[in-house]
N, C-alpha and C positions, 0 to 999 in steps of 0.2 A: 487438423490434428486433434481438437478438442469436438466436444458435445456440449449442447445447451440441455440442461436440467432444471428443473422444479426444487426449490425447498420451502420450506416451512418454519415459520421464524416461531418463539416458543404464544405469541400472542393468537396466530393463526394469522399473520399473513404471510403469502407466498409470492412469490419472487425467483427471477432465472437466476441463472447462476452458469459461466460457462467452465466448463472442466477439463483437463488433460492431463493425461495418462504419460507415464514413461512407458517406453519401451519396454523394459523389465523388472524385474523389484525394484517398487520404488525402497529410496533412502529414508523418507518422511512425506510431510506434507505441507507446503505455503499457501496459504490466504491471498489473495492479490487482491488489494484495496484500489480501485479505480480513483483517476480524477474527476474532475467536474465536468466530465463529458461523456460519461457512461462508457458502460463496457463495449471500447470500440474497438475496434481493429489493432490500434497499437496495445492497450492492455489485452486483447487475447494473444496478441503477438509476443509481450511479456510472458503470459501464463506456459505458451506453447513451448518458451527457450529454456524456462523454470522446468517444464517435464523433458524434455530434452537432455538437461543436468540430472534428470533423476528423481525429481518428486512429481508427485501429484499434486496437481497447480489447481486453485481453483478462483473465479473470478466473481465475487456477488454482484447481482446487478442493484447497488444498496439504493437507488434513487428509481427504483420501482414502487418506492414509499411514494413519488410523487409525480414523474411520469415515467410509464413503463417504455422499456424497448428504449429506453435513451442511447445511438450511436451517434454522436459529433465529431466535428473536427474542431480548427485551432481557429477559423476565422473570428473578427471583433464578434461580428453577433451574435456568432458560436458559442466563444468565450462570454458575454453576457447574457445568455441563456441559460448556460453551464452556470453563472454566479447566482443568478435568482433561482434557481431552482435550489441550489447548495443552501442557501439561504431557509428554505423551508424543511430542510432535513431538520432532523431533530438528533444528538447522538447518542442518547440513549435508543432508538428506534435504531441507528446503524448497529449500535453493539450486540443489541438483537440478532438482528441479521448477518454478522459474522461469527456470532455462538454459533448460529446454525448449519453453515457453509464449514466451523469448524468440525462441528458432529457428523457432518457427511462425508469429510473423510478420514476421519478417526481413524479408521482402520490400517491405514497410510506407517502409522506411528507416529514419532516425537512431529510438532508440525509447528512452523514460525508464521510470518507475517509480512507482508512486503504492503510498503502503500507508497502512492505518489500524489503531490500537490493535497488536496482535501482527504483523500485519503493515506498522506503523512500522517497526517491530526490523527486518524482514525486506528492507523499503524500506534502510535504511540499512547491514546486514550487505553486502547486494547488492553496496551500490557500493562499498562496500570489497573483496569480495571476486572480481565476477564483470567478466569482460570485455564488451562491446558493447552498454554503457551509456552513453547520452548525458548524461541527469542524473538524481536521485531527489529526490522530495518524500517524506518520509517524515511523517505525523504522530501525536502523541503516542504514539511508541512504550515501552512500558515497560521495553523491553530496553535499549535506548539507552546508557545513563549505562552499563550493565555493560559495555557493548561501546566506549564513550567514546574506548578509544585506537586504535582504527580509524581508516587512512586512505584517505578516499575515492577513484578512481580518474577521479571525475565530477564534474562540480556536484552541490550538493544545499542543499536551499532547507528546512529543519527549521519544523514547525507544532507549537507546545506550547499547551496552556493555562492562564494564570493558578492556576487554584482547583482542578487537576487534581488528587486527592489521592491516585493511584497511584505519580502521579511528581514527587518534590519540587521544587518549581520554585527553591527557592532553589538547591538544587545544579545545576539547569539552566542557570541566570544562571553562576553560577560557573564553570561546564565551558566556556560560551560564550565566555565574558571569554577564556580561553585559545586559542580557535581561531576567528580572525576572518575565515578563510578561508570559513566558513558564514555562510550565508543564513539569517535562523533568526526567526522571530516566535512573539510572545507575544501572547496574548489572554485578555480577561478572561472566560472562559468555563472549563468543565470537560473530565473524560477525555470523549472521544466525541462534541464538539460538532458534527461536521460531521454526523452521524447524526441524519435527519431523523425514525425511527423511536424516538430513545430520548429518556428526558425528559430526559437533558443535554443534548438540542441544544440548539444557539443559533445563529440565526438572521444575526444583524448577523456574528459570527466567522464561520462559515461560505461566508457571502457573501465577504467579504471575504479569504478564506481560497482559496478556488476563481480569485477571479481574482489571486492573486499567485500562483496557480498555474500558471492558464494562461499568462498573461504569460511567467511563467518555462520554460515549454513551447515557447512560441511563441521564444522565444531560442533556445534549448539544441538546442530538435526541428525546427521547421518551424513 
């Protein structure tokens, strides 16, 4: 459904980026912020269902900062390959790089943010710190909680999981209780449930997880 394209971060480095089209005018435009395993299969599978609803979906490939072409899956060595490399991002260099992926499709209109796993963090960094954000869905980002005293610029509608054991949910409740200005749901599920590729997904959060997404899309974007 999508195309692989070239951008240009404002430093000069360049980086793919995969992108899809709706069928017809789009509504807006969403960022899809990869996890720790590059833009594979299941986030262009994201991006694809995101133009399907209607927007112009687009995917940074943000860990082209450190190795390009990154497509993994969910194995251990997979997953600690995905961690050390995550490790060497830097996120100022990612906000970089979704300025730019925002600029490219501008044209789009109002345009949000979707991110998962490390790119949670990246979903929520965003809107605290980038301009020409409509709203971000960020979920279970494990950056979050460290980055906690950020104020966002946008809506933003927070997806955690119950039984997540990256990121303590009890401190999540807690951090919440404080800032009621967020949208923010829990589910009894794990890190990674929207991911139909790993064995934490789950199915019912997921579902249900996508359409208070879009709803909140359909508000915020178009």
């Amino acid at each position: 459904m999508g195309t692989t394209l070239e951008l240009t971060a404002a430093d000069g480095h360049r980086f793919a980026a995969y992108r899809a089209d709706p069928p017809g005018k789009p509504r807006g435009g969403i960022v899809v912020v990869q996890e720790i395993f590059g833009v594979n299969s299941h986030i262009r599978g994201v991006a694809d269902g995101f133009a399907a609803d209607g927007y112009v979906a687009i995917a940074p490939a943000l860990f082209d900062r450190v190795e390009r072409g990154l497509d993994i899956g969910y194995s251990q060595p997979e997953i600690e390959r995905g961690r050390a490399l995550m490790q060497k991002m830097s996120m100022d260099d990612a906000l970089k790089d979704v300025t730019a992926a925002l600029k490219a499709i501008a044209s789009a209109g109002k345009i949000g943010i979707v991110g998962y796993c490390w790119g949670g963090t990246v979903a929520w960094v965003s809107a605290a710190k980038l301009d020409g954000l409509a709203c971000s869905a960020p979920y279970y980002g494990g950056g979050i909680l460290a980055n906690k005293d950020l104020k966002p610029r946008c809506p933003v509608m927070l997806h955690f999981g119950e039984t997540d054991q990256a990121i303590p949910i009890g401190d999540v409740r807690a951090w919440l209780a404080t800032r009621p200005e967020l949208a923010a749901h829990i589910y009894g599920a794990g890190h990674g449930f929207n991911c139909d590729q790993r064995g934490s997904y789950h199915a019912e959060s997921a579902k249900l997880a996508r359409e208070r997404t879009l709803e909140f899309f359909r508000k915020q974007i178009g």
